[in-house]
Each structure stands twice: as structure tokens, then as C-alpha cells.
C-alpha positions as CSV (number, residue, x, y, z in Angstrom):
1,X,15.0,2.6,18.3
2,X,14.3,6.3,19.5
3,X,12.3,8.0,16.3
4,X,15.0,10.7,16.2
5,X,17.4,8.1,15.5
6,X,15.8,6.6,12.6
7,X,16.5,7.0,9.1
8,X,15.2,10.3,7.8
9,X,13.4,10.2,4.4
10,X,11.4,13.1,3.2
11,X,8.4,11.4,1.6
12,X,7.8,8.3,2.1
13,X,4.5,6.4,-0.1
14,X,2.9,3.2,1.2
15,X,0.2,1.5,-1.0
16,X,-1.7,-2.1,-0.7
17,X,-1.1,-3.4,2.7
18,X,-4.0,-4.9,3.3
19,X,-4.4,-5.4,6.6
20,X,-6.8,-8.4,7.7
21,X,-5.9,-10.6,5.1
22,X,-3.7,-13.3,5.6
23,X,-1.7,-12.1,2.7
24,X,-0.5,-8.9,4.6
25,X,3.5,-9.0,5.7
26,X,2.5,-6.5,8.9
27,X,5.4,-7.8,11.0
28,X,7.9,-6.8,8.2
29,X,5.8,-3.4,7.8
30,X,5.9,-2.5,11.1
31,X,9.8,-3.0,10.8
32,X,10.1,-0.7,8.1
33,X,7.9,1.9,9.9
34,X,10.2,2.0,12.8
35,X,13.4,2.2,11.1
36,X,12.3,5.4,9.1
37,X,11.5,9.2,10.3
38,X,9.2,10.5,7.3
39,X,8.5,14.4,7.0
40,X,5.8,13.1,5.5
41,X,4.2,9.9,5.1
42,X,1.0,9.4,2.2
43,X,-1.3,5.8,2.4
44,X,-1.8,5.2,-1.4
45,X,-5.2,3.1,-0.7
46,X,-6.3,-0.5,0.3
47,X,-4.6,0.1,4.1
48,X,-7.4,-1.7,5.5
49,X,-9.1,-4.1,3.6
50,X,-12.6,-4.2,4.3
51,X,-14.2,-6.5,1.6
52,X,-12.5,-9.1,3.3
53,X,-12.9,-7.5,7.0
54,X,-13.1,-9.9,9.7
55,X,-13.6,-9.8,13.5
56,X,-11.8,-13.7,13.7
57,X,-8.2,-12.4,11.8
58,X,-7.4,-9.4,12.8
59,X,-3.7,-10.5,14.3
60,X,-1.8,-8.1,16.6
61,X,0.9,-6.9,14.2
62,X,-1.7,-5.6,12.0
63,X,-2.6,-3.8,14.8
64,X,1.0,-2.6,15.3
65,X,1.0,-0.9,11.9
66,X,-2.1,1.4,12.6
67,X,-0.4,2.2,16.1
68,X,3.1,2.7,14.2
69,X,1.4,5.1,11.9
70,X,-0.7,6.6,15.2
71,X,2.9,7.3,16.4
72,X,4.3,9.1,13.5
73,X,0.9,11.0,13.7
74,X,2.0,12.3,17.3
75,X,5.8,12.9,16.7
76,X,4.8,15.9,13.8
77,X,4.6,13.4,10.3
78,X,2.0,15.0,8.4
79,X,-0.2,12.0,6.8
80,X,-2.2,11.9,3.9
81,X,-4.6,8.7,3.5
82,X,-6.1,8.3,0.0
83,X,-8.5,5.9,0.0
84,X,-8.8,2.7,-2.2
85,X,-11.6,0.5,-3.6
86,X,-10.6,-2.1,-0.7
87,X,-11.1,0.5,2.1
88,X,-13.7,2.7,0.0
89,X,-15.8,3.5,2.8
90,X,-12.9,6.4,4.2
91,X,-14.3,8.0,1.2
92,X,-17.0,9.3,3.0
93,X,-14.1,11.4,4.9
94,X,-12.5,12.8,2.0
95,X,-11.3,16.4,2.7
96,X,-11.3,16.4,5.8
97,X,-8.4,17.4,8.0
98,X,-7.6,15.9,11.8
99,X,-4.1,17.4,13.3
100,X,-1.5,15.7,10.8
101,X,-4.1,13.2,9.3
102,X,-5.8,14.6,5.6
103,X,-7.6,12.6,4.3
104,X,-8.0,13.3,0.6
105,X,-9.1,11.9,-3.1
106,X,-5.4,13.0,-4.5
107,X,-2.3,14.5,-3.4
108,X,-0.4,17.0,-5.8
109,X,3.1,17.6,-4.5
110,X,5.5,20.1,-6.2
111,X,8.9,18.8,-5.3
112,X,11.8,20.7,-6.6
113,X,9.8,22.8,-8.9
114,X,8.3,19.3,-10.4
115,X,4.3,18.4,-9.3
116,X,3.5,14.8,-8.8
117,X,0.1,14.0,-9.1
118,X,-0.9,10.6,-6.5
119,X,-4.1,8.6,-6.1
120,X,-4.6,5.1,-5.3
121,X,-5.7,4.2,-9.3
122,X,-9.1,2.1,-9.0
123,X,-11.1,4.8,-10.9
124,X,-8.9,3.7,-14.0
125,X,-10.1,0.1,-13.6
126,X,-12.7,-1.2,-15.8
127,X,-13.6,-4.4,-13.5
128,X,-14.1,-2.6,-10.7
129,X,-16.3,0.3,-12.2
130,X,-18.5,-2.0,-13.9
131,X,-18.3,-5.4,-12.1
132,X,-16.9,-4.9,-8.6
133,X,-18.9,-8.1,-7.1
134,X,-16.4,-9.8,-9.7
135,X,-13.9,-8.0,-8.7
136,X,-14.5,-8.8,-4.8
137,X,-14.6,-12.9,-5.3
138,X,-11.3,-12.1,-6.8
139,X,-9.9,-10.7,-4.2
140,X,-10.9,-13.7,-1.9
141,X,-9.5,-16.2,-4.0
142,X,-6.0,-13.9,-4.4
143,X,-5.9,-14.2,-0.7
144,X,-6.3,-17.7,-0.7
145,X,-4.0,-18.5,-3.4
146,X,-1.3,-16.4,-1.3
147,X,-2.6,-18.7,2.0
148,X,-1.6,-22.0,0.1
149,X,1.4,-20.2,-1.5
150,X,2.8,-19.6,1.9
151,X,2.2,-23.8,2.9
152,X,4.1,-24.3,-0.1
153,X,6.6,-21.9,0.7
154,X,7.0,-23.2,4.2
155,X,8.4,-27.3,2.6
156,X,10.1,-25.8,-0.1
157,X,12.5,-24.2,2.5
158,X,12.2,-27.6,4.4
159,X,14.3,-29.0,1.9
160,X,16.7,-26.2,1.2
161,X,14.4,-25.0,-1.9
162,X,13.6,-21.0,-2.8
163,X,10.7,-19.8,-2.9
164,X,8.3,-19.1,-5.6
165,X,5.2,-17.1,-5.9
166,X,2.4,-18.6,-7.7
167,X,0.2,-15.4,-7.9
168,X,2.9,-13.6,-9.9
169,X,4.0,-16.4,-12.6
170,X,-0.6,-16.7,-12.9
171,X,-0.1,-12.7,-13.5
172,X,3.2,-12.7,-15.4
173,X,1.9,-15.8,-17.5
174,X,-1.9,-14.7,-18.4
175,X,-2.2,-12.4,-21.1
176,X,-5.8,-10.8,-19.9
177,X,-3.2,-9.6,-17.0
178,X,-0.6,-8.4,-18.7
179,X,-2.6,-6.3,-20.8
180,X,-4.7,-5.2,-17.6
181,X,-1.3,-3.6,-15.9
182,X,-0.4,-2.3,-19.2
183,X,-3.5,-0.1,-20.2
184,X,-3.8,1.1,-16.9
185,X,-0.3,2.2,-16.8
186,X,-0.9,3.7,-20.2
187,X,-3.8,5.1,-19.4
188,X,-3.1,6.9,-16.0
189,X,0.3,8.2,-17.7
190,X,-1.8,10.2,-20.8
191,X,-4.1,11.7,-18.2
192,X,-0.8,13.2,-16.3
193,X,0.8,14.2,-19.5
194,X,-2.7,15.8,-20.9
195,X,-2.9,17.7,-17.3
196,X,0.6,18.8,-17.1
197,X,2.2,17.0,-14.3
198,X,5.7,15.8,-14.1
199,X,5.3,12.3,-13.0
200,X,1.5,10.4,-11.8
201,X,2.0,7.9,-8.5
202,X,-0.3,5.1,-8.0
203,X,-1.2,2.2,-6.4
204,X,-3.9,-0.9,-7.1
205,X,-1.9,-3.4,-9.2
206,X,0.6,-4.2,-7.1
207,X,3.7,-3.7,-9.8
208,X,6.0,-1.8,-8.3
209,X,8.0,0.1,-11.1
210,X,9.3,3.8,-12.2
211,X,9.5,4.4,-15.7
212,X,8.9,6.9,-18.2
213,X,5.6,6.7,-20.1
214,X,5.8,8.9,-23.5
215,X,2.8,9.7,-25.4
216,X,0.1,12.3,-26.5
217,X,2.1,15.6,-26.4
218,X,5.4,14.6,-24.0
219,X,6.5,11.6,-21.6
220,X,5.7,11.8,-17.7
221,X,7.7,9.5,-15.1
222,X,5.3,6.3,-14.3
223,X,5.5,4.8,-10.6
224,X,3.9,2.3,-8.5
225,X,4.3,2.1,-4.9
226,X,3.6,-1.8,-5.1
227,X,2.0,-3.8,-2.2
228,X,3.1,-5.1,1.4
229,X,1.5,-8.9,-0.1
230,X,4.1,-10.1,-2.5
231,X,6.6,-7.2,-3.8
232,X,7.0,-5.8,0.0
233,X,7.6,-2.0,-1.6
234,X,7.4,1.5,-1.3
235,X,8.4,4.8,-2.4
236,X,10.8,7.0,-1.2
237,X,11.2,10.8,-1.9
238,X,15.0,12.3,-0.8
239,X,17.5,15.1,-2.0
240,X,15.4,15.7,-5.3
241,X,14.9,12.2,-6.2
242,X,12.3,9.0,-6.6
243,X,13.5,5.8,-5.4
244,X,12.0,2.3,-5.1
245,X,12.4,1.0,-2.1
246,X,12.5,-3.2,-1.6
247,X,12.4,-4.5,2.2
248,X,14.5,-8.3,0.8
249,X,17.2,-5.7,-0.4
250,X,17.4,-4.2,3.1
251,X,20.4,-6.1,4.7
252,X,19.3,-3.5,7.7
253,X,16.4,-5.6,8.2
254,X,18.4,-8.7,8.5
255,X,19.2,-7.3,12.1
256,X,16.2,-5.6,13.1
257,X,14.4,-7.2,16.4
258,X,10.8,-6.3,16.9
259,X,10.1,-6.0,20.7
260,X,7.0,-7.4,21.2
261,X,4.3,-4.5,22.0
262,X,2.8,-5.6,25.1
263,X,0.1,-2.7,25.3
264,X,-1.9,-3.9,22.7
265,X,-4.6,-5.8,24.3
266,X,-8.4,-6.7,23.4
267,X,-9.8,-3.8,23.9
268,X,-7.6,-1.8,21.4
269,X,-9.0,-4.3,18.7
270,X,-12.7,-3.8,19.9
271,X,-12.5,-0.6,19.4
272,X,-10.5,-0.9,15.8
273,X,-13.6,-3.7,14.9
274,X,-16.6,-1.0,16.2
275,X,-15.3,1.8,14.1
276,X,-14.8,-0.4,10.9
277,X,-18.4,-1.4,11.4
278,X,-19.6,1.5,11.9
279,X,-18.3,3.5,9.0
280,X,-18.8,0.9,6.6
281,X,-22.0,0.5,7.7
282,X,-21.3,-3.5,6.8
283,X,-19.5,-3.0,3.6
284,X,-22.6,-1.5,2.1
């Protein structure tokens, strides 16, 4: 599909892919990427993820999504990465600008006369300010309960089952977790309401959701872009409006074929491995 031809959106915000864990849906990111045309396109945080960075899984459709976004880059979408604790070390980079690419700490939009106030959310989490190795083994073992969930997945279909996911019904079902997603939603909406902005976008806890938050002196609209692990979500910004966006709900999808991209080869991931390296200095 021709990008002109693609569906237009006016703001499109991507959180929580994760590329180079095993967890990551890149095929059925890179889908969604090419059927869309943003004017302007903002990576919530934890794009890459380099506490769990590896030169032996680094498949080619994760590729893809970093050349999909390269595209968009080169056809006039201005981008704004905000970095994450999982890809901390673009921090470094923070207000900087290169052609379309900012990179940045926040993003304050004023859409419609309304400002929106977006950053990836870690800074509001406890585990990760004061126990982050904790926080890392985590991370490893999420990605290898989604590795086994996806085995499990895989015979349940075999016998005409549907499919479950065990990391949501451990979140959904543990208490600690519950109350985790719900202070930091809490907390992130007073800071919004106490700064004056009209609605605070983040990322982190993969819960994609818009609500409205009241508290302090007023209410604020809540939303989280989600994750492309389990929910598969983003946010999408068109004719004065918010809207969740779901890639199982796209029946579009159904029918979209992914050419395979013959002119990634070797050397494109080479150089994608050097640069990690060398900017995270080993994930010092």
C-alpha cells in the first residue's frame, strides 16, 4: 500500500513494544504502521528493550518496525521518542532534534484549545526508583511467562480452544498488582489536575484505558497507550477526539498481507546491534 493511500490519523501514540523480546507482536505492528499515514507519530517509551537486549533474538520483523518508522521519518511524519526505563539509555539524547525525529522527556500537545501532557510514566514507579535490579529480573521472567504462554496458546488452538493469557489473570488476580496500576493511575492524574492540563497520556503498565480521574481541585481524562505484548494498542488523535485503538478489533487486518522485505539483510542488524552497544555503553 502506497503511504498516500493509507488511512490518515492525526496523532497517532505507540507505547511498550519491546522489541527483542520474544513477547513483542512486531509482525502485527509493522501491519498497523503500514496501514496508517500519521501527521504525527509519538513513541511513548520501552521501543527497544535493552535490559533484555540480545545480539541472538533480534528477528527481522523487529527490524521492520524501526525501518517502518525510518519511513514515516522520510515521507514528512514528525516523531517524537520519549524514552522509557527499558530503553533509558536514549535519555542521554533528550532534547535533541534530528529532521522529524525529537527526542524529548515529555510532549505537551494543545489540541483543540485542550493541552495533553505525555510521558512514558516510570518516574511514578516506586520499584523501579528504588529497586530497579528487582524490577529488571521481573521483566525476564514476564517475558518468559509470555514465551510459555504462547506454547500453551499454540495446543489450545490445536483442539479448537481460545486463548488465554496467563500474565493478565497473575495481574488481574494479585492484589499487590491491582493496587500498583491503580496508585499510579491516581497518582499521574493529581499531578495533571495540580499543573492544569486537560488530560495526562502514559505508558509503562501496559493497561490500555481512557477514563476520567477526578480529584484534588477538578477531574482530568486518564489514558494509557497500552503495549504491543498482550493488549496490541494504541492511541489515536482525529477530528477533536481520543480514541483507543485495538489491532483484534481491526477486521482490516484480517486481509492485510505483509510482503516480505527482502532488503533487510545482516548488515542492517549489525549496525542496529553496534549502535545499541554503544549508547548503552552495556546497559550500564
Amino acid at each position: 500500500m502506497k503511504f498516500e493511500d493509507r488511512r490518515p490519523v492525526e496523532t497517532v501514540i505507540i507505547s511498550d513494544t519491546h522489541l527483542g523480546t520474544y513477547g513483542c507482536h512486531a509482525e502485527e505492528l509493522v501491519r498497523y504502521l503500514k496501514s496508517i499515514r500519521p501527521e504525527k507519530l509519538i513513541l511513548n517509551g520501552d521501543i527497544i528493550d535493552i535490559w533484555q537486549f540480545s545480539k541472538s533474538y533480534f528477528p527481522k520483523d523487529h527490524i521492520r518496525v524501526i525501518k517502518e518508522i525510518t519511513n514515516m521519518l522520510s515521507k514528512g511524519v514528525e516523531v517524537h521518542y520519549i524514552p522509557g526505563n527499558h530503553d533509558e539509555f536514549v535519555r542521554k539524547f533528550c532534547g535533541q532534534t534530528i529532521g522529524n525525529l525529537h527526542i524529548d522527556n515529555k510532549v505537551v500537545l494543545e489540541l483543540d484549545g485542550k493541552q495533553s501532557w505525555i510521558f512514558h510514566g516510570d518516574v511514578f514507579d516506586v520499584s523501579m526508583r528504588y529497586s530497579k535490579w528487582i524490577a529488571k529480573l521481573g521483566g525476564q521472567g514476564y517475558d518468559m511467562l509470555i514465551l510459555f504462554n504462547r506454547w500453551v496458546n499454540r495446543w489450545l488452538q490445536r483442539f479448537g480452544k481460545e486463548k488465554i493469557s496467563l500474565s493478565k489473570r497473575v495481574k488481574d488476580s494479585v492484589k499487590a498488582a491491582v493496587k500498583h496500576v491503580n496508585d499510579f493511575e491516581t497518582t499521574t492524574a493529581l499531578i495533571g489536575i495540580s499543573n492544569g492540563y486537560d488530560s495526562v497520556i502514559c505508558g509503562h503498565i501496559h493497561k490500555p484505558i481512557i477514563k476520567t480521574i477526578k480529584g484534588g481541585d477538578g477531574e482530568i481524562t486518564y489514558m494509557n497507550s497500552g503495549d504491543w505484548i498482550e493488549n496490541l494498542t494504541s492511541l489515536e488523535y482525529n477530528d477533536g477526539k481520543w480514541s483507543l485503538y485495538r489491532y483484534e478489533e481491526d477486521e482490516m487486518m484480517k486481509d492485510f498481507t505483509l510482503q516480505p522485505d527482502m532488503a533487510i539483510e545482516q548488515t542492517s542488524q549489525e549496525i542496529l546491534f553496534g549502535l545499541i552497544e554503544e549508547f548503552s555503553f552495556k546497559r550500564a
